[in-house]
DSSP file (Angstrom, degrees, kcal/mol; ACC not computed):
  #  RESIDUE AA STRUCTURE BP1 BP2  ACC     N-H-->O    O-->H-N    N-H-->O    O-->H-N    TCO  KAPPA ALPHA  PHI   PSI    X-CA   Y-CA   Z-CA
    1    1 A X              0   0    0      0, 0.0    84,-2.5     0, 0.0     2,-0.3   0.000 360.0 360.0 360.0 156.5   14.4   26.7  128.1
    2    2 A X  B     -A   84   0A   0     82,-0.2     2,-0.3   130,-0.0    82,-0.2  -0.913 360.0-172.4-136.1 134.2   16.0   23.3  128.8
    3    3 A X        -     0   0    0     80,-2.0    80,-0.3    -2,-0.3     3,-0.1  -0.856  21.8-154.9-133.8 162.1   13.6   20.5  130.0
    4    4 A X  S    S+     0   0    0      1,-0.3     2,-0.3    -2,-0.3    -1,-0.1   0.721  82.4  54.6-102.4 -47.2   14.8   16.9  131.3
    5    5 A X  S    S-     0   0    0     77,-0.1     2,-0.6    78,-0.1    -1,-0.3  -0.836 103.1 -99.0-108.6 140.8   11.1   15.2  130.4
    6    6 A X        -     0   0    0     -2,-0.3    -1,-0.0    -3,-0.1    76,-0.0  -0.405  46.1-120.8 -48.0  91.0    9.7   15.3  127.4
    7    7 A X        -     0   0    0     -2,-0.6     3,-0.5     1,-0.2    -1,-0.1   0.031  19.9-122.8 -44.8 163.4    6.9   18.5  127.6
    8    8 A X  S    S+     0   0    0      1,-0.2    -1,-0.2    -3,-0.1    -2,-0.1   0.814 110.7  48.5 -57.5 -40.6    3.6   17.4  126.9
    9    9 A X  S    S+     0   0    0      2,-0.1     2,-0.3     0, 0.0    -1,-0.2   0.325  78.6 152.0-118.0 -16.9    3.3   19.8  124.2
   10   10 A X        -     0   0    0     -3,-0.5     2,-0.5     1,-0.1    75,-0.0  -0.339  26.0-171.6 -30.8  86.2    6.5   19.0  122.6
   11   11 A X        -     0   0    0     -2,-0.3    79,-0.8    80,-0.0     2,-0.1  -0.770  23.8-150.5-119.7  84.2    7.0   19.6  118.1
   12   12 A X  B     +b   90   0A   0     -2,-0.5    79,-0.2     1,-0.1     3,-0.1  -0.581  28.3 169.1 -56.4 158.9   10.2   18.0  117.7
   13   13 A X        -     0   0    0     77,-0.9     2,-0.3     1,-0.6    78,-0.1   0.273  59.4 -27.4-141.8 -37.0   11.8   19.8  114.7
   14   14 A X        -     0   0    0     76,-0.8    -1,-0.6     2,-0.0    78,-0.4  -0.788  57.0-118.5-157.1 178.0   15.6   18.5  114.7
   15   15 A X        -     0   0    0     34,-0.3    34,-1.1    -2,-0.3     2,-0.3  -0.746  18.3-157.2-124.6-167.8   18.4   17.1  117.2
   16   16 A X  E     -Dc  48  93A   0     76,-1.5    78,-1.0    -2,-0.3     2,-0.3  -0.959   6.8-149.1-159.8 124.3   21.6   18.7  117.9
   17   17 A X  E     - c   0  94A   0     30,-1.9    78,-0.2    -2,-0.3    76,-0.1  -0.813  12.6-159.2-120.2 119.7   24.6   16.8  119.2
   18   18 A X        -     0   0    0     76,-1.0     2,-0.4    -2,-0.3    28,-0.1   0.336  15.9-162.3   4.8 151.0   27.5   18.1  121.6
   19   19 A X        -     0   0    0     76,-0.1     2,-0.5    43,-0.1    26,-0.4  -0.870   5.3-167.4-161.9 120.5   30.7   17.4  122.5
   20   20 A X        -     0   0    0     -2,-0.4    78,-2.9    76,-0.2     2,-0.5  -0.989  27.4-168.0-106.5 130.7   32.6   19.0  126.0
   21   21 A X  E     -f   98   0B   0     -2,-0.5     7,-4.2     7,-0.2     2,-0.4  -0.995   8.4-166.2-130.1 133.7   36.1   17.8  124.8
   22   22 A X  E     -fG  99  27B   0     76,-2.8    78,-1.5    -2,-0.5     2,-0.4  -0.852  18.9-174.4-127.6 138.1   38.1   18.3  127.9
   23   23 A X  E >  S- G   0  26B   0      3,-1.7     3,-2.0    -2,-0.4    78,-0.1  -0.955  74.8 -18.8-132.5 115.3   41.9   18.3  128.4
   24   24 A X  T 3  S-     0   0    0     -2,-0.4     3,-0.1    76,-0.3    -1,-0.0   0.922 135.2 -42.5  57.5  19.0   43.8   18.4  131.8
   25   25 A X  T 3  S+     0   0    0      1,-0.3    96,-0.5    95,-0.1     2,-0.5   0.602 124.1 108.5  83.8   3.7   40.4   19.8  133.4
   26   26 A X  E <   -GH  23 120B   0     -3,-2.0    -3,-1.7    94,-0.1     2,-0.4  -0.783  50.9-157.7 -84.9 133.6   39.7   22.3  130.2
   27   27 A X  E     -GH  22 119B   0     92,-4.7    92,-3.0    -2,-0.5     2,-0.2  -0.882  27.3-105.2-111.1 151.2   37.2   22.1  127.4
   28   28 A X  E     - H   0 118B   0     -7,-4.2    17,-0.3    -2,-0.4     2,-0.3  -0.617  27.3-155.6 -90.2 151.8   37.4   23.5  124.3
   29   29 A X  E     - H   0 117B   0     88,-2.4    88,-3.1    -2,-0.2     2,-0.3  -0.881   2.7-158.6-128.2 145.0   35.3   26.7  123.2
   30   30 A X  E     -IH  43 116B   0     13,-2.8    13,-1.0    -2,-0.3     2,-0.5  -0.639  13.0-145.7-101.2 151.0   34.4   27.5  119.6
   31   31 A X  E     -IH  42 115B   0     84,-2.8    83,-3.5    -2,-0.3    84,-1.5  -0.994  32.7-129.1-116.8 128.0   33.5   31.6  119.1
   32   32 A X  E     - H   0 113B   0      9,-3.4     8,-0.7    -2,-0.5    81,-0.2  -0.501  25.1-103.7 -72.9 147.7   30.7   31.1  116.3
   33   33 A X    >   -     0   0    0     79,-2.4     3,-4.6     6,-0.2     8,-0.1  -0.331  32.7-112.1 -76.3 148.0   31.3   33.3  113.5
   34   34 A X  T 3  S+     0   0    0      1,-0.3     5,-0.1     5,-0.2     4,-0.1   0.850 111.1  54.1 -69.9 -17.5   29.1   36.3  113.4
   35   35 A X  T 3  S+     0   0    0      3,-0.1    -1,-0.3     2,-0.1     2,-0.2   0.049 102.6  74.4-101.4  37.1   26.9   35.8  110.3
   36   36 A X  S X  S-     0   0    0     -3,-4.6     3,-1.3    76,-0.1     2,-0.3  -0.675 101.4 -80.0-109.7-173.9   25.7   32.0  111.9
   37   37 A X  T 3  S+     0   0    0      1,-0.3     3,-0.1    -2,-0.2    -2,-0.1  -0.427 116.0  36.4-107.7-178.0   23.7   32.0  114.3
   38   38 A X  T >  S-     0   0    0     -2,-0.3     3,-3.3     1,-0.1    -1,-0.3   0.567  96.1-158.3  62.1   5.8   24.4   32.6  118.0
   39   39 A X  T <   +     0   0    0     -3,-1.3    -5,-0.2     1,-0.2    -6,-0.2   0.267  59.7   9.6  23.0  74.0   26.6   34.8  116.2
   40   40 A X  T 3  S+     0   0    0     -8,-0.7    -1,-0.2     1,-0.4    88,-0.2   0.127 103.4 115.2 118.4 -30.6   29.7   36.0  118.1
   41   41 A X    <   -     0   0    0     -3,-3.3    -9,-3.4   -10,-0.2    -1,-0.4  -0.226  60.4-116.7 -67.7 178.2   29.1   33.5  121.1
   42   42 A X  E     +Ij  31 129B   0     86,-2.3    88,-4.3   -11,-0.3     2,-0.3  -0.894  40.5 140.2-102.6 139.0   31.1   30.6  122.4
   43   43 A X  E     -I   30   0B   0    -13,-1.0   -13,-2.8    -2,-0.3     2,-0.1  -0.928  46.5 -81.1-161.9-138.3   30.3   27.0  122.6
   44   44 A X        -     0   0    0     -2,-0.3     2,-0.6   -15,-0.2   -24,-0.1  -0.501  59.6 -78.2-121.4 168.2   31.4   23.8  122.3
   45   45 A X  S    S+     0   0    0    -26,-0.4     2,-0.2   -17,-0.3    18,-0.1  -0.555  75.4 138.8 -86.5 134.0   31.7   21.7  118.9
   46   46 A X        +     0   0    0     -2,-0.6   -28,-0.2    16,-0.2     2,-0.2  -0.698  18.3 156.1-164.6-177.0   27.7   20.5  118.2
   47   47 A X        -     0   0    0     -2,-0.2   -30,-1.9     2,-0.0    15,-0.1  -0.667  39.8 -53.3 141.4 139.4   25.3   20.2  115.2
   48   48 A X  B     -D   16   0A   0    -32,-0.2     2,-0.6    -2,-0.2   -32,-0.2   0.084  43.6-121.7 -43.6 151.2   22.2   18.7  113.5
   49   49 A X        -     0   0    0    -34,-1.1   -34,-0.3     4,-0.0     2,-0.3  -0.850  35.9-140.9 -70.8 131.3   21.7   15.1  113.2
   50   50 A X    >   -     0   0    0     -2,-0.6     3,-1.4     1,-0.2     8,-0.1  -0.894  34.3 -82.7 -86.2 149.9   21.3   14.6  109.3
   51   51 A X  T 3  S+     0   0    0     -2,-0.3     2,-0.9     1,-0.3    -1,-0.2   0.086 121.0  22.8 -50.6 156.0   18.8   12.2  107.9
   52   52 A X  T 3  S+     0   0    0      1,-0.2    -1,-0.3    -3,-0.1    -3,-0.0  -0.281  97.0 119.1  95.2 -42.2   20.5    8.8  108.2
   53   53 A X    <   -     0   0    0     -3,-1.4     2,-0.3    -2,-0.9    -1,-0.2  -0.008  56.4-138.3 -61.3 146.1   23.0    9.5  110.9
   54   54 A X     >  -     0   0    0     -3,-0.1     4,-2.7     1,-0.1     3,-0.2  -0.675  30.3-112.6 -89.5 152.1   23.3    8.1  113.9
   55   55 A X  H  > S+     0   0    0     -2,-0.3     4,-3.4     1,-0.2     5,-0.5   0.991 118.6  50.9 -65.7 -44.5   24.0   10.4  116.8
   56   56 A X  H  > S+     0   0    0      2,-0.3     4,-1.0     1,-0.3    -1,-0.2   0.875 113.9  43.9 -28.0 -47.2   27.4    9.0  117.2
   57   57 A X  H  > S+     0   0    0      1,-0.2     4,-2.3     2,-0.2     3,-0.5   0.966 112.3  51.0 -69.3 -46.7   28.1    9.4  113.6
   58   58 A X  H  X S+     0   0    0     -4,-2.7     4,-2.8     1,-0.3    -2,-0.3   0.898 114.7  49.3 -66.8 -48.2   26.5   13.1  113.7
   59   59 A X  H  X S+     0   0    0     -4,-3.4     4,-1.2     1,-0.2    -1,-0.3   0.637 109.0  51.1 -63.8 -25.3   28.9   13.6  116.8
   60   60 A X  H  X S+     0   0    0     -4,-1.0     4,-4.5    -5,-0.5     5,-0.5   0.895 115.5  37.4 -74.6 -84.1   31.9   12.3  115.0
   61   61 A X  H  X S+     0   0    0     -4,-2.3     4,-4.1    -5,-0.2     5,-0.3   0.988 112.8  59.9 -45.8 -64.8   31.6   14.4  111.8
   62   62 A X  H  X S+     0   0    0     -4,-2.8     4,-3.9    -5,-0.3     5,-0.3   0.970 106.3  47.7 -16.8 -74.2   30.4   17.4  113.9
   63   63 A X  H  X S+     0   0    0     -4,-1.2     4,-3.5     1,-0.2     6,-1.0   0.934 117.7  40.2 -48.6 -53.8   33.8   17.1  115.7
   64   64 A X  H  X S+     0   0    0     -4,-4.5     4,-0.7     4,-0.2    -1,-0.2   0.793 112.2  58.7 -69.9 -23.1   36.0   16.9  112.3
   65   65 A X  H  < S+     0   0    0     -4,-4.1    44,-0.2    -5,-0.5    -2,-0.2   0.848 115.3  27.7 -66.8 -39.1   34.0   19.3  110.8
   66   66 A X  H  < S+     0   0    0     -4,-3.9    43,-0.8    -5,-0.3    -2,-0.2   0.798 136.8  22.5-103.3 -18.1   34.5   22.3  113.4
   67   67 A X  H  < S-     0   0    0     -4,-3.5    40,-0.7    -5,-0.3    41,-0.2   0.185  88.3-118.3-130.4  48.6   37.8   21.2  114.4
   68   68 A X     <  +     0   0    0     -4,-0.7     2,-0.5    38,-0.2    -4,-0.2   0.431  65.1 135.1  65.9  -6.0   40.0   19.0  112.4
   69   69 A X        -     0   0    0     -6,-1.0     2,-0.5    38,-0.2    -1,-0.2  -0.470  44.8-152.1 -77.5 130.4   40.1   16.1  114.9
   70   70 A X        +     0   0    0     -2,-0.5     2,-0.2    -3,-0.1    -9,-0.0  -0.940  28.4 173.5 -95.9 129.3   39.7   12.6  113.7
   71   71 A X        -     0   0    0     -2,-0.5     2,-0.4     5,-0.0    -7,-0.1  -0.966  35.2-115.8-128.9 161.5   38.1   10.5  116.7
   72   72 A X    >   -     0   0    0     -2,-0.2     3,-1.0     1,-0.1     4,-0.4  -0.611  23.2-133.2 -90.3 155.0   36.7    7.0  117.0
   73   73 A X  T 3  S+     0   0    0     -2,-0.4     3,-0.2     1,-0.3    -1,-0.1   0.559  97.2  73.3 -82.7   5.8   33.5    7.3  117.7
   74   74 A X  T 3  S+     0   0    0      1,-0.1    -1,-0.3     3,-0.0    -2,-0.1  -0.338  90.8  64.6 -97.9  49.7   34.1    4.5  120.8
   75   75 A X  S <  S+     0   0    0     -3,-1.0    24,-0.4    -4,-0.0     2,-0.3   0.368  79.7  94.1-121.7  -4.4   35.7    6.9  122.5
   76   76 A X        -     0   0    0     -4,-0.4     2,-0.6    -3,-0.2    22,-0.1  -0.481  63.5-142.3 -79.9 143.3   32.8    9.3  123.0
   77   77 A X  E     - E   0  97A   0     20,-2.0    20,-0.7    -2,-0.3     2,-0.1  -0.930  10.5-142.0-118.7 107.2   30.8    9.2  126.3
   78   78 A X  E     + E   0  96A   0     -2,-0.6    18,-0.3    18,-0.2     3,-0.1  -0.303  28.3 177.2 -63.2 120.2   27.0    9.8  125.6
   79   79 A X  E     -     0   0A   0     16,-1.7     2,-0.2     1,-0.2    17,-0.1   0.865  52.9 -37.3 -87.8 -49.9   26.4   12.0  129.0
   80   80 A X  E     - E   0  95A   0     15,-0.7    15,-1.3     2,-0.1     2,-0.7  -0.726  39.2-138.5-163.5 109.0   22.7   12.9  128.5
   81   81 A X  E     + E   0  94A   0     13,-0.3     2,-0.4    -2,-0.2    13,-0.2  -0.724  31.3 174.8 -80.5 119.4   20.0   13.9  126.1
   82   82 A X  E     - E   0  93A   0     11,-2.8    11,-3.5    -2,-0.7     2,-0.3  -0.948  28.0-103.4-125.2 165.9   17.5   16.8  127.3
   83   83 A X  E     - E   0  92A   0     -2,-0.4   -80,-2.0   -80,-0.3     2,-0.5  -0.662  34.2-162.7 -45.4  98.3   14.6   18.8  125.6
   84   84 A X  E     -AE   2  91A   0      7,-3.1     7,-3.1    -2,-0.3     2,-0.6  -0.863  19.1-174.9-112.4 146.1   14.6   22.1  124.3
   85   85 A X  E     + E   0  90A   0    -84,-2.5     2,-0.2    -2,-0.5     5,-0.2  -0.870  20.2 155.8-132.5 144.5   12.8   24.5  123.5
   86   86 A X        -     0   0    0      3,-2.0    -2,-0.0    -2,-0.6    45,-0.0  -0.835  55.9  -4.2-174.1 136.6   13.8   27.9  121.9
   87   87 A X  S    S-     0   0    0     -2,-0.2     3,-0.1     1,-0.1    -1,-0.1   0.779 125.0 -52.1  65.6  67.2   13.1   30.7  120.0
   88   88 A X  S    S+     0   0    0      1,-0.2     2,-0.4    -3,-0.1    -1,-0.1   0.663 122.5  87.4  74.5  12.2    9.7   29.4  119.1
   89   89 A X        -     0   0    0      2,-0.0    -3,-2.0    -5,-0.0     2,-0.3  -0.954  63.3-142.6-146.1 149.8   11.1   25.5  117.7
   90   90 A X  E     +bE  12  85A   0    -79,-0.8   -77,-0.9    -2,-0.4   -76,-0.8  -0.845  28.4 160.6 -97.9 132.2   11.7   22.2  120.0
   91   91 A X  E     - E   0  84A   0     -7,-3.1    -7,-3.1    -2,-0.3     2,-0.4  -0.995  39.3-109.7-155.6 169.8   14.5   20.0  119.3
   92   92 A X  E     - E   0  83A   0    -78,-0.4   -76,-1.5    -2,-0.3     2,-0.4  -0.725  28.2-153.7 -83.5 108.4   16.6   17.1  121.4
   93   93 A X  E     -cE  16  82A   0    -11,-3.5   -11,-2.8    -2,-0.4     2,-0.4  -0.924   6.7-156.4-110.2 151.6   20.3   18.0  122.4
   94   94 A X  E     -cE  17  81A   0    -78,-1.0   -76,-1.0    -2,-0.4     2,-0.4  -0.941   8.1-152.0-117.8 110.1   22.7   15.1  122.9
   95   95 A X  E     + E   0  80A   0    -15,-1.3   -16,-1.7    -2,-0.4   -15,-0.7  -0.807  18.6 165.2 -99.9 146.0   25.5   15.6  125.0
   96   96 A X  E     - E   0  78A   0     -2,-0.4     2,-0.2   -18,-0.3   -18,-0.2  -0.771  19.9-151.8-126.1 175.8   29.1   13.9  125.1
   97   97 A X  E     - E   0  77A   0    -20,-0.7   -20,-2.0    -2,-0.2     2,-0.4  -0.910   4.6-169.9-150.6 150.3   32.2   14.3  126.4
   98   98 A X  E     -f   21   0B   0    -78,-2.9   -76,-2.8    -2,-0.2     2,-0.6  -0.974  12.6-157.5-132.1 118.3   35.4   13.2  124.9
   99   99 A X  E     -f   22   0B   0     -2,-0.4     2,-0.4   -24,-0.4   -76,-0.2  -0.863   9.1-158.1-108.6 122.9   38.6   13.4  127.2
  100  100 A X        -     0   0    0    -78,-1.5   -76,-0.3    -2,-0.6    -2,-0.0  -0.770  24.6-151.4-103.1 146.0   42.0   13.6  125.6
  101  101 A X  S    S+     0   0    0     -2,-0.4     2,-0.2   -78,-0.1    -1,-0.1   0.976  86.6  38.7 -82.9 -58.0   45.4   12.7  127.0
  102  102 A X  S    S-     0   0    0    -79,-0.0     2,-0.8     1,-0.0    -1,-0.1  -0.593  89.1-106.8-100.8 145.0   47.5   15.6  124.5
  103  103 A X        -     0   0    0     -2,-0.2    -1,-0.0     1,-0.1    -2,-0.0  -0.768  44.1-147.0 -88.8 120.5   46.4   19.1  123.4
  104  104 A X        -     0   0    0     -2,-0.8     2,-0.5     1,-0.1    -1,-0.1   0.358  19.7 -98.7 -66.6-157.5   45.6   18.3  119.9
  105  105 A X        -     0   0    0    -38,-0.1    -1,-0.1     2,-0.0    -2,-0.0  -0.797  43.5-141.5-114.2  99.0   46.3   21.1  117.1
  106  106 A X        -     0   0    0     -2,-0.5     2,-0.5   -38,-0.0   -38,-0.2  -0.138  21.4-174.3 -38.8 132.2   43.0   22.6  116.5
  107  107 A X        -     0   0    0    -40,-0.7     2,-0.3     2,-0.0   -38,-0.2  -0.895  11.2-160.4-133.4 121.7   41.8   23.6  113.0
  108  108 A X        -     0   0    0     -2,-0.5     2,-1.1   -41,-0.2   -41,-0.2  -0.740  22.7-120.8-114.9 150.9   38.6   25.4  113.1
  109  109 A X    >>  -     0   0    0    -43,-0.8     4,-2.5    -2,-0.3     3,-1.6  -0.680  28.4-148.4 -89.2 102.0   36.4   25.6  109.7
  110  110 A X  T 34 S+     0   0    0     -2,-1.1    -1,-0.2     1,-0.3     2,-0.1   0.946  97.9  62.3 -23.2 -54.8   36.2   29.7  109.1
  111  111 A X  T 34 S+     0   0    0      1,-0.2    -1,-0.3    -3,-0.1     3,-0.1   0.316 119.3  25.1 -78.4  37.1   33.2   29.6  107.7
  112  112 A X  T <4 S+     0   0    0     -3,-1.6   -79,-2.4     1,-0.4    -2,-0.2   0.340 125.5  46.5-138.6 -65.1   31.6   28.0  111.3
  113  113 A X  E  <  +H   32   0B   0     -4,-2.5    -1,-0.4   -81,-0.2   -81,-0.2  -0.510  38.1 175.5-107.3 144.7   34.4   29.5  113.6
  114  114 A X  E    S-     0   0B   0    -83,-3.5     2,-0.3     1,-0.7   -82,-0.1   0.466  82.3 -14.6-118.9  -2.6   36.2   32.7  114.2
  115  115 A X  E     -H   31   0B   0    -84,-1.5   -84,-2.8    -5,-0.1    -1,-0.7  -0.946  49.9-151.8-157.6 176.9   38.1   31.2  117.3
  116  116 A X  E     -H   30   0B   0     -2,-0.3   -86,-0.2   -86,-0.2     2,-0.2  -0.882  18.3-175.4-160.5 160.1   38.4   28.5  119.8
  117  117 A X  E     -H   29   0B   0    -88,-3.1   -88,-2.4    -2,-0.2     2,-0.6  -0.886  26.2-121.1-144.9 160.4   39.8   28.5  123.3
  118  118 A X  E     +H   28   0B   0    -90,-0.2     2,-0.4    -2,-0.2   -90,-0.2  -0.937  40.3 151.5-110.7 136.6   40.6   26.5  126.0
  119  119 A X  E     -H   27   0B   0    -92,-3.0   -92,-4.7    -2,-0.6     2,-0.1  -0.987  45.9-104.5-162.7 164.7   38.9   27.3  129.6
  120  120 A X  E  >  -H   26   0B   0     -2,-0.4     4,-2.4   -94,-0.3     5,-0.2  -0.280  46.7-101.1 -93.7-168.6   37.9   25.3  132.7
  121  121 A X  H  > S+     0   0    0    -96,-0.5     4,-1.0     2,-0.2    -1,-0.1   0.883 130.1  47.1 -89.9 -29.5   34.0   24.6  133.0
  122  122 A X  H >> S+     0   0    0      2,-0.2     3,-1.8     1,-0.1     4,-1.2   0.979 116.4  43.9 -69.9 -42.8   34.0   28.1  136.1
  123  123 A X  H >4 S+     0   0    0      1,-0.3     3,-3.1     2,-0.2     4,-0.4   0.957 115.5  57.7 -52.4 -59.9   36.6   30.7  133.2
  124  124 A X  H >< S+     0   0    0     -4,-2.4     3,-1.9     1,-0.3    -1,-0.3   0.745  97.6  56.2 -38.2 -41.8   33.6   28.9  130.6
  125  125 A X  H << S+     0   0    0     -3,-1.8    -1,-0.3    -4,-1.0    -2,-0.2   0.681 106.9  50.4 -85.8  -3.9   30.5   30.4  132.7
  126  126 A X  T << S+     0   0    0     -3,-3.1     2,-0.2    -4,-1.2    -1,-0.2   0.577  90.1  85.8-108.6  12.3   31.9   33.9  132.2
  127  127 A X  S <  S-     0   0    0     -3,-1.9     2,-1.7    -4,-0.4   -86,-0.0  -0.743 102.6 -81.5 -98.2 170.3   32.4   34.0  128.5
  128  128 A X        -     0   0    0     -2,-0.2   -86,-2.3   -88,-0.2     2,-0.4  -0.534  63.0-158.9 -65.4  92.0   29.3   35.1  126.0
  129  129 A X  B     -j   42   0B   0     -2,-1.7   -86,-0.2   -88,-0.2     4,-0.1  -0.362  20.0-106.1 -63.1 107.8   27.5   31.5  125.9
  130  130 A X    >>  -     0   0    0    -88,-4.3     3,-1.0    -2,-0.4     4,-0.6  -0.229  67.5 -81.2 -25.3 134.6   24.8   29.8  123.2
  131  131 A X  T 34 S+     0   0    0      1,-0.2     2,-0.5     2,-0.1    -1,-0.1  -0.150 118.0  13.0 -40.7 144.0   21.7   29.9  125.1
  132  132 A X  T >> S+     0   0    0      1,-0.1     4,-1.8    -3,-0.0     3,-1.4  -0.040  95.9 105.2  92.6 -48.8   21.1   27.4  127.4
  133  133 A X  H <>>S+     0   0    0     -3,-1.0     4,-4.3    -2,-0.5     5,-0.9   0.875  76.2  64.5 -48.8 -47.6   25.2   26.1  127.2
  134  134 A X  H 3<5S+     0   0    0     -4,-0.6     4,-0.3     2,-0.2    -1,-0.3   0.887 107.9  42.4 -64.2 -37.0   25.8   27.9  130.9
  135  135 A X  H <>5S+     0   0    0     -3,-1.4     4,-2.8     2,-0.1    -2,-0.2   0.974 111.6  55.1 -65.5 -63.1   23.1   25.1  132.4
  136  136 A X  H  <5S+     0   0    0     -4,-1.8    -2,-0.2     1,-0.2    -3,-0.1   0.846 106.9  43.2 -30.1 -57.8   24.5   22.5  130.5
  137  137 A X  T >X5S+     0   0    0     -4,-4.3     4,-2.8     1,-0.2     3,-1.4   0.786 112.6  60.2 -69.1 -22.4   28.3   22.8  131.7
  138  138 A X  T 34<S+     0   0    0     -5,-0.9     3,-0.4    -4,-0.3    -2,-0.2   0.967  95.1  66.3 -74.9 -52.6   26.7   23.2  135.4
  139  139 A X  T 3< S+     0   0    0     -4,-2.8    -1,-0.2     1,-0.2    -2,-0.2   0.427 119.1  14.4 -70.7  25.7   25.3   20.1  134.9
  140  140 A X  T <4        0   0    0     -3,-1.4    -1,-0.2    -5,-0.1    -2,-0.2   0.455 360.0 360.0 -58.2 -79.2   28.3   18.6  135.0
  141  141 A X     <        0   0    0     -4,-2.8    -3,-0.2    -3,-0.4    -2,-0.1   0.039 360.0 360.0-124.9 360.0   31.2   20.7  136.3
């Protein structure tokens, strides 16, 4: 469940950041590889914060980690942070979006990814989504 204010009751555990990286009115979709978790699904390229990190930085690394892209990190545009909580643990997700002029070359890390796709934010609401992801893009697109 996806909250905008902080519940009262609210055990941070982690953050998570995001990335809708959108080309010509597409974003790109990871399909998670089946023995992580969300298994099988699509979403978009995301990840813990690690100690030290800045979200930027964590967004940065994220991005090169699941798909080969070097960006500067002044080109991401911080959209939102909301509250979640699921499957019993709370944590902060961070959203960006990073809009590119050329379809880069994708390299996706195996042991993360078993595909990636390109799809507009409606084609997006009909694939098998990470929890939660199908809210996200609506608030949005």
């Amino acid at each position: 469940m996806i909250y905008d204010k902080r519940p009262k009751d609210f055990s941070l555990k982690f953050q998570v950041v995001s990335c809708y990286i959108e080309y010509q009115g597409t974003l790109l979709f990871l399909h998670r590889s089946i023995h992580k978790s969300h298994g099988g699904m699509w979403g978009v390229p995301a990840g813990k914060v690690e100690g030290g990190e800045t979200n930027d930085d964590a967004m940065v690394r994220e991005i090169v980690e699941e798909t080969g892209l070097s960006i500067d990190k002044n080109s991401l545009n911080f959209l939102k942070s909301i509250f979640v909580r699921h499957s019993g643990y709370d944590f902060i997700y961070h959203m960006y979006k990073l809009e590119i002029n050329e379809i880069p070359k994708i390299k996706i890390n195996s042991t993360e990814h078993q595909d990636y796709k390109w799809a507009t934010p409606q084609e997006a609401l009909s694939l098998d989504l990470v929890t939660d992801l199908d809210e996200c893009i609506k608030m949005y697109y």
